[in-house]
N, C-alpha and C positions, 0 to 999 in steps of 0.2 A: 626627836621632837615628839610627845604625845601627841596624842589622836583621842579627841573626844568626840563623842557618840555623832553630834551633829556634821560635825567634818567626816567623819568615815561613811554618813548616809550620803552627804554631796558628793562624793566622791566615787560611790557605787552610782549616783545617778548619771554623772559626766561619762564613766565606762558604758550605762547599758547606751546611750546616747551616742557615742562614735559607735558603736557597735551595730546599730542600729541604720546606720547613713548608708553607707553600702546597698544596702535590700533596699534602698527608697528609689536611690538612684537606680538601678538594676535588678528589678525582680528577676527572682529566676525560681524556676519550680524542677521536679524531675526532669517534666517536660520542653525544659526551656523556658525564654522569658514570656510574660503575658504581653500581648498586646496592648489589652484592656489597661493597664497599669503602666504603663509606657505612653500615655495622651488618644488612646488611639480608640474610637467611641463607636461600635457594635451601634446598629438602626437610628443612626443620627441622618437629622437630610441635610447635613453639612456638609462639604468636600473631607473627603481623608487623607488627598494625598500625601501635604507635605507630615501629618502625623505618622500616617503609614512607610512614608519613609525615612524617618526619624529611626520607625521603631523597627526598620529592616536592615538600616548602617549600623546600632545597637546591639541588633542581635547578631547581623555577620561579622562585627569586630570580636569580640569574644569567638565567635566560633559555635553560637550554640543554638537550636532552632527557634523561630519566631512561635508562639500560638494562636492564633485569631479563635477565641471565639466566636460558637455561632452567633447569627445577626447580618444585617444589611451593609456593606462598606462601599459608599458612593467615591470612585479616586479615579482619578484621571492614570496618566503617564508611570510605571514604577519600574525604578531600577534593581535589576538583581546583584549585586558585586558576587566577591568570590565568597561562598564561606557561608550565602545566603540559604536559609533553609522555612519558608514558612507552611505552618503546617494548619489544617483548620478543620474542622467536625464535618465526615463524608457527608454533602445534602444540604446544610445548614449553616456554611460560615459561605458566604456570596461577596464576590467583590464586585460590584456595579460599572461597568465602563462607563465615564462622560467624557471623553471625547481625548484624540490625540494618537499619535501614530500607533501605538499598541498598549496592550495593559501592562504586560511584562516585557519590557525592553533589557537584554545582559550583553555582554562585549566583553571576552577575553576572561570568563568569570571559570572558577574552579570549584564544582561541587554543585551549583547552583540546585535547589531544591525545592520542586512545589507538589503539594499532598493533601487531600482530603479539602480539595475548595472548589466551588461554584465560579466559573469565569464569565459572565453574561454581557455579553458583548454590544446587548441595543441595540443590533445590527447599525450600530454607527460607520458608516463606510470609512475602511482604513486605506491609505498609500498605497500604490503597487507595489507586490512584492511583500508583502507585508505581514503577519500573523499578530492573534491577537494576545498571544505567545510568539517574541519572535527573540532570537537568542544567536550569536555569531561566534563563533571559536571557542565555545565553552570544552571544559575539560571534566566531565562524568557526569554530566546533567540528569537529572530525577522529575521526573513527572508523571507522578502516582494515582488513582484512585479521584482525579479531578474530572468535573464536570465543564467541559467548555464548550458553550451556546450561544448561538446569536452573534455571531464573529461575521463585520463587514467587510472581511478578506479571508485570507487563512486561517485555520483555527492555531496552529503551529508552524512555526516557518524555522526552518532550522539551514544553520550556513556551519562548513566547517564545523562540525560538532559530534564529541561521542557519549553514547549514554544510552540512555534506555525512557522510552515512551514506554508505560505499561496500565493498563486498567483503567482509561479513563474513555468517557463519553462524549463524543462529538455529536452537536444537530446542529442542523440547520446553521451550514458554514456557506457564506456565499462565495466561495473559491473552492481552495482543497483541505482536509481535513489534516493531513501533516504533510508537510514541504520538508526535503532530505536536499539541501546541495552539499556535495563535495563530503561527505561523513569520513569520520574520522574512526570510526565503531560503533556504530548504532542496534539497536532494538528495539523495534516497533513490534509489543506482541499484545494480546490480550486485550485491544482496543475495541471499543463500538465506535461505527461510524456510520448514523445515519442521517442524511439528507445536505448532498453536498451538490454545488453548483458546478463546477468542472472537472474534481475528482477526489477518490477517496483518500489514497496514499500516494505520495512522491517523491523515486530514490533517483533522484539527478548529479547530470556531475556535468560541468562547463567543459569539460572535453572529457573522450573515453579513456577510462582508465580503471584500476582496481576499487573495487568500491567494499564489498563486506557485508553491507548492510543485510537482517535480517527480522523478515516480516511474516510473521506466524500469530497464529490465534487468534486472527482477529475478524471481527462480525462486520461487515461492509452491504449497506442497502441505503437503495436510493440514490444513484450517480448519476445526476444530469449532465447531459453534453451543453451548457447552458450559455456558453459563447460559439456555439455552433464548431464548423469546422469537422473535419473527416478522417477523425480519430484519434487530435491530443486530449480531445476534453472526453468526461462519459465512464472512465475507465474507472474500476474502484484501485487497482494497483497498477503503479504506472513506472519503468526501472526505465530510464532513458541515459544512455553512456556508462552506465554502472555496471561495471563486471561482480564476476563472483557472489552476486544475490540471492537468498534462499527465501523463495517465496512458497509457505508450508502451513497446511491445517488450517486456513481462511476459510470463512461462511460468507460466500459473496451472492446479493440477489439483486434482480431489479437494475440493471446498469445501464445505458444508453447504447453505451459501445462495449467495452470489453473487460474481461474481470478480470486479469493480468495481461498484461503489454510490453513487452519485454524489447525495447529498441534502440540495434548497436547497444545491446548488451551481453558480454561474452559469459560464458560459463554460469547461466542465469540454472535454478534448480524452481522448475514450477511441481508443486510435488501435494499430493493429498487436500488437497482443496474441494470444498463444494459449492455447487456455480450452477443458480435456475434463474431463468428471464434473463440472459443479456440480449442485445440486439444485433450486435456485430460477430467478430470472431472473439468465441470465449476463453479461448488460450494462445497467446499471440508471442513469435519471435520470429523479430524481422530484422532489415537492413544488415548494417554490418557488424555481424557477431561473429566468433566461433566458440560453437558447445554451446545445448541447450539438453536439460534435463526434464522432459514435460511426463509426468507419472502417478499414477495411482489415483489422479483425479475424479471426477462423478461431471458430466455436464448434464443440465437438464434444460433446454428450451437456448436456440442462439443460430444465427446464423451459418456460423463457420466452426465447426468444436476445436480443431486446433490448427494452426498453420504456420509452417516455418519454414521463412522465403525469403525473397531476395537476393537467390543467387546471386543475379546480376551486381547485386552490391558487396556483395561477398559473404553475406547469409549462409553459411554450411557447419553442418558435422552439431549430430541430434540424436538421443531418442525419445522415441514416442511409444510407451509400452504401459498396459496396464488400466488404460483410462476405460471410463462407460461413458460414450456420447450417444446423446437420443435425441428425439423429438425436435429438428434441425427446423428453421424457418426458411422461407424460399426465399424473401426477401434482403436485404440488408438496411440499414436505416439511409433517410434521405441526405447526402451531402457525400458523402464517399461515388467513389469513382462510378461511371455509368454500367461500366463494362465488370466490374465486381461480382464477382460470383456468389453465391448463397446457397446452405443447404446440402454444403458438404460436412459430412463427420472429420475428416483430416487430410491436409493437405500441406504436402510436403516437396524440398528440391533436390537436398544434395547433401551428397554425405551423410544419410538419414537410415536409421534401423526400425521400423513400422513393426511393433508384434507385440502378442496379447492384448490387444485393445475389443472391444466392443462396440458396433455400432450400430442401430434402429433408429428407423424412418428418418431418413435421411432423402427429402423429395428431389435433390439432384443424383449424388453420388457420395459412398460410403467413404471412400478414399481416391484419391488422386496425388499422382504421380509425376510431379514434371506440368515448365510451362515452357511451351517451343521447345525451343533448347537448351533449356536452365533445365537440365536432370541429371545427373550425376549420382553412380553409385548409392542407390535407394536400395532395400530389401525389405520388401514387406512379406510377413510370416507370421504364422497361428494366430491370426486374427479370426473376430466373426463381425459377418452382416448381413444383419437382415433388416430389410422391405428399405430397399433403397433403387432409385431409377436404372441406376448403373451401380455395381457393387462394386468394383475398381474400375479407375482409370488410367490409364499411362502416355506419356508423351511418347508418340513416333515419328512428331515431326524431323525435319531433318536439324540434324545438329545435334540430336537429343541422345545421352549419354545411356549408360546402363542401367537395368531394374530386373529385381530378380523379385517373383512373384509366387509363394511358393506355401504351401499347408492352412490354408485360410480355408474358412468355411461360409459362404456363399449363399444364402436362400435369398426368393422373392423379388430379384431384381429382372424387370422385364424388359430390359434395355440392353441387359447382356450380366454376365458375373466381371467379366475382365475384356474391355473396349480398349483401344488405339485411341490416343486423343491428337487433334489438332487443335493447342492452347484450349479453350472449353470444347470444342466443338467434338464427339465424336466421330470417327471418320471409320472405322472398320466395325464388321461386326463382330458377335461373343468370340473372342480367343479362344475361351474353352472349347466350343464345338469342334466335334469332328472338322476335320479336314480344313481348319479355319489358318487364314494366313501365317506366317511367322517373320515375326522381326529380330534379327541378328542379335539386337543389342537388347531385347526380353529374355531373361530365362521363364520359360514358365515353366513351374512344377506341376505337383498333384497337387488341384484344391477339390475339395469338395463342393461342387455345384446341385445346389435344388430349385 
């Protein structure tokens, strides 16, 4: 059949026109598809949700990332499926909460991915339990270089889930700034997180067991103990049943309670951290653990610099080597036990190696050893302390297990360099002096006393 001129131009125009349908339905640039161009309207004071999630099922069915332009995005409730990935301009793409159990709700989602967006929560109080990121059995979750503020629960609440939290900012979260149950592989590094109402970070697990998770790099100020109580809340890192945790290279300041807390949790590594103004004990493992790694630390201002106890619960087998604790408060905050001690540099029960550590002005005592009878096999060696009341202390009550006490160096303590304690109470005078009593189950070596 011939083809005259006007049939072969309609006929290039019907091509460029399928051709064309495609790209209307489904933009998509290098970067993924636009939002903008998917219904979805940048500083509108309209709701976005169901747009925004139009153009979130869209983009996670291909597989390819959403992009939000900067701008205002007013949405309630959004779902992450698997495959989700939205990405928006660091500072300037804002997704507005108005109200509902959280902003980003995912369930069973694979890859799920949020990057370069403003989460501003309106401090709208959320659910218990809740984050304003909150995500349950996900499989390699991404949460990058995001700005999350103003959160009426958690800032992140994470169940069953592995991936990696990194580079993003937390303020003013009136709960905790990320929630860890049950991790499946996590990484929590590189975070800010300042001004949080109960605490900073949380690696939980519903019963003890192996957990992984690892919490590095990250800047933690301003942890209120802000539902009160005697020391869940306050802490800026809080491992509670989670074995195997490496908590490494945090700037932690300003805390209520304690800058890591380690309970019943075994094989925890508290490692190179810096830690000024807490109010409690600034490096904590207790209850029932075994192995704890507390090392290379700085503490600067806290009631208690390290302790690791609870014998009685089955608390043992540690070391403590390496740290600089100073400037010890006498006090400890209001709501903790009466009987609570304060104003020791370290304080340790069983199965414990105490050496290379550093300790000044410590207005009770530099280290202590043993409570009653909970002392077991301690050695403390090559430490220093100075202007501390008592420079060691050791349990001689009865019951009380063995301690070997041996190349330490001693100044300024006018209570004695190494006293016999009954639980706080010292009861003998300086060990070191001539002619000074000996107990069986003390080695004391050579320290050097001034």
């Amino acid at each position: 059949m011939a083809l005259d001129r006007r049939r072969l131009i309609g006929l290039a125009a019907a091509a460029l026109t399928l051709s064309a349908t495609p790209l209307r339905a489904a933009p998509t640039s290098q970067r993924g598809r636009d939002a903008a161009q998917l219904g979805v309207r940048p500083d509108s004071s309209d709701d976005q949700t169901a747009a925004l999630q139009r153009a979130i099922d869209n983009a996670a069915r291909a597989r390819v990332p959403l992009a939000l332009p900067p701008g205002n995005y007013r949405t309630g409730t959004l779902r992450l499926p698997s495959g989700a990935q939205l990405s928006g301009v660091r500072g300037a793409t804002r997704l507005i909460f108005t109200g509902g159990p959280s902003l980003f709700d995912s369930a069973g989602a694979e890859t799920p991915t949020l990057n370069g967006l403003v989460l501003d929560g309106g401090a709208i109080p959320l659910p218990a339990r809740r984050g304003l990121v909150h995500v349950v059995g996900a499989r390699n979750l991404r949460i990058t270089d995001c700005e999350i503020t103003a959160s009426g629960g958690s800032g992140v609440w994470l169940e069953t889930t592995s991936g990696a939290i990194t580079d993003n900012l937390l303020t003013a979260i009136a709960v905790t700034g990320v929630v860890s149950f049950d991790a499946k592989g996590l990484s929590v590094s590189r975070n800010v997180v300042i001004g949080a109402n109960n605490n900073g970070i949380e690696i939980l697990r519903t019963s003890i067991g192996d957990d992984g998770s690892i919490v590095t790099g990250n800047r933690i100020e301003n942890i209120k103990a802000g539902p009160g109580g005697s020391g869940q809340y306050g802490n800026a890192i809080n491992a509670f049943r989670a074995g195997n945790v490496i908590v490494s290279g945090n700037r932690i300041k300003n805390c209520d309670y304690s800058a890591v807390r380690g309970n019943s949790a075994s094989n925890i590594h508290i490692t190179d951290n810096s830690v000024s103004d807490v109010r409690e004990v600034a490096l904590y493992s207790e209850f029932a653990f075994e192995g704890a790694v507390i090392s290379g630390n700085t503490v600067d201002g806290a009631a208690l610099g390290v302790s690791v106890c609870n014998f009685n619960e089955g608390g043992r087998l540690s070391v403590v080597q390496g740290n600089i604790i100073r400037n010890l408060l006498p006090k400890r905050p209001i709501g903790t036990a009466p009987d609570d001690d304060a104003g020791i540099g370290i304080y340790v029960e069983a199965d414990t190696a105490v050496t290379g550590n550093v300790i000044e002005n410590a207005p009770s005592f530099g280290i202590v050893a043993g409570w009653g009878r909970y002392l077991r096999d301690v050695a403390i060696t090559g430490n220093v302390v100075r202007r501390a009341f008592v420079g060691i202390g050791v349990s001689v009550a009865d019951g009380a297990g063995t301690a070997t006490i041996n190349g330490n160096v001693i100044a300024e303590a006018p209570r004695g360099a190494v006293v016999g304690l009954d639980h706080a109470r010292p009861v003998t005078p300086d060990l070191t002096a001539p002619g000074a009593a000996r107990f069986a189950q003390i080695a004391l070596g050579s320290n050097s006393v001034r």
